[in-house]
N, C-alpha and C positions, 0 to 999 in steps of 0.2 A: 756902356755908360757914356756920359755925354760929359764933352770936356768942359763946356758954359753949367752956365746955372738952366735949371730947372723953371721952365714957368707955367701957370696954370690949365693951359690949353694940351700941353706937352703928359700932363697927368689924367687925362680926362678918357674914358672909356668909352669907345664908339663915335670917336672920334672922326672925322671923314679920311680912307682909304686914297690912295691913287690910285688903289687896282678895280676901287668901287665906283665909280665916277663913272656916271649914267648907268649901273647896273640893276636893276628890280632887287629890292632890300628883303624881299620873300623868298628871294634865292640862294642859294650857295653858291658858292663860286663852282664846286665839283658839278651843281648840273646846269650851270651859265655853260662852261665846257663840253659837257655831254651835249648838248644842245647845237652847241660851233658843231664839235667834231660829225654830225647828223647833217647840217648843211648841204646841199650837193655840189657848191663849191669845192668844200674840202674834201668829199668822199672821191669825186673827180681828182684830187689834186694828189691822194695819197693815193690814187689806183696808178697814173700815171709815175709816180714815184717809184712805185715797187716794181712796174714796166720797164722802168731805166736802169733800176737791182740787174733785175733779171737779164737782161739784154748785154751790161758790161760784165755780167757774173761768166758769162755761158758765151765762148766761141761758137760753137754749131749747135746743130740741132740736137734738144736731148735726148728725143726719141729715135735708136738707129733701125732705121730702117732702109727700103729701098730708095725712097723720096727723099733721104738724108742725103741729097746733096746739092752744093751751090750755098749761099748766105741762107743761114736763118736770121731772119726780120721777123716776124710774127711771133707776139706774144699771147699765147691763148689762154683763157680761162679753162680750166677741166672742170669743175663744175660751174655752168653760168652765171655772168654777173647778173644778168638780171631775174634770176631766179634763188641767188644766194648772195644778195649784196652782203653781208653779215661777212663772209671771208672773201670779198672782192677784192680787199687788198693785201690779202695774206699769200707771200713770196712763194707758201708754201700749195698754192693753190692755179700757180700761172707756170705757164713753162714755153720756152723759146724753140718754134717749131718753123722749118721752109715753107714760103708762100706755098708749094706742092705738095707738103702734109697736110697744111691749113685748109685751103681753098679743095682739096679733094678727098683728105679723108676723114678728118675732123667735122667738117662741115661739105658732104657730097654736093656735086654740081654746086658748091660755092654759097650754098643755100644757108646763109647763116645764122638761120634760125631755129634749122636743123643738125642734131648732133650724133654722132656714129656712137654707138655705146659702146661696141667694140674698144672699137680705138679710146673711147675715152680710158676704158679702164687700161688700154698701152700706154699711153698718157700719163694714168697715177702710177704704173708699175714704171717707168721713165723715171717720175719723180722722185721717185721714191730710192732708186738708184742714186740721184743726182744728193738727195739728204741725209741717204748712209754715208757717200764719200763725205760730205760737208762735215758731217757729225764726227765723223771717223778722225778725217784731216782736225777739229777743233776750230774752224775759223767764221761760225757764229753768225754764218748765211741764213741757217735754215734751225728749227728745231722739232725734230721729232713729234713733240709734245703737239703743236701747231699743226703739222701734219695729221695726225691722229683727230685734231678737232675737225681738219677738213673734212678726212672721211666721214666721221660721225656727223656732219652737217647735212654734207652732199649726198648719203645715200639713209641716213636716217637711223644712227644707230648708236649705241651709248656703249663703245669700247676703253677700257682703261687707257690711261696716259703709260701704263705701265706695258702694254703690249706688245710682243715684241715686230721688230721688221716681218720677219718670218711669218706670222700671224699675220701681221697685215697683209699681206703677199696673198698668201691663202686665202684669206677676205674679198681682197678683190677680184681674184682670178675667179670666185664664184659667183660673184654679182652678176 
């Protein structure tokens, strides 16, 4: 309620918005938005964000292996961003790997356009360690559910959200 009086402009439907000023009146405001968030600005802006998640989430590398040592700096996609921008920027989809995993066994002789299928599925089995503990511990890094749509994105498959770790595990060890 409005402490003054009321006047006729103040009653009036369809009124002009602050949030509609200069927006196409054919549109919704939900897909003005859908539309921002499609930009490659922003898709750029929110891959890098979850790059910097990832990077203060995780001291070392999450994959141990023998290459596991020295800094991990490299954040890799396990499945490609430019072959599944759709979870480019899903925390649950990137993992903090040494320039020595990266550069040789992720991507051999450095070639990064090239990807070890091997390794990638060490990669999701990595992850997937890293978002039992998350989920375990409760501290709202990672979720399951999210993971689960990785898989189902990146290798093409329509597993329940209900599924368990263990399942998954199984899944990808036979990929």
């Amino acid at each position: 309620m409005t402490h003054g009086r009321f006047i006729y402009p103040d009653l009036m439907y369809n009124r002009e918005n602050f949030r509609d000023i200069e927006k196409d009146k054919t549109l919704s405001r939900q897909e003005i938005l859908k539309e921002i968030n499609e930009q490659p600005e922003v898709v750029i802006y929110r891959v890098q964000k979850a790059k910097n998640i990832i990077r203060r989430h995780h001291t070392s590398s999450e994959v141990k292996d023998s290459l596991a040592v020295g800094l991990a700096t490299q954040v890799h996609h396990i499945f490609p961003e430019h072959e599944f921008p759709e979870i480019s920027d899903y925390l649950e989809n990137l993992i903090l790997l040494t320039p020595q995993q990266h550069n040789t066994r992720v991507h051999p002789d450095n070639k990064t356009q090239t990807i070890n299928s091997k390794y990638q599925k060490e990669c999701l089995l990595s992850k997937m360690d890293s978002i039992t503990t998350s989920v375990n511990r409760g501290d709202g890094l990672y979720a399951k559910e999210r993971f689960i749509h990785v898989v189902n994105t990146g290798y093409n498959l329509d597993l329940s959200t209900n599924t368990s770790f263990e399942k998954l595990s199984e899944i990808v060890r036979k990929r």
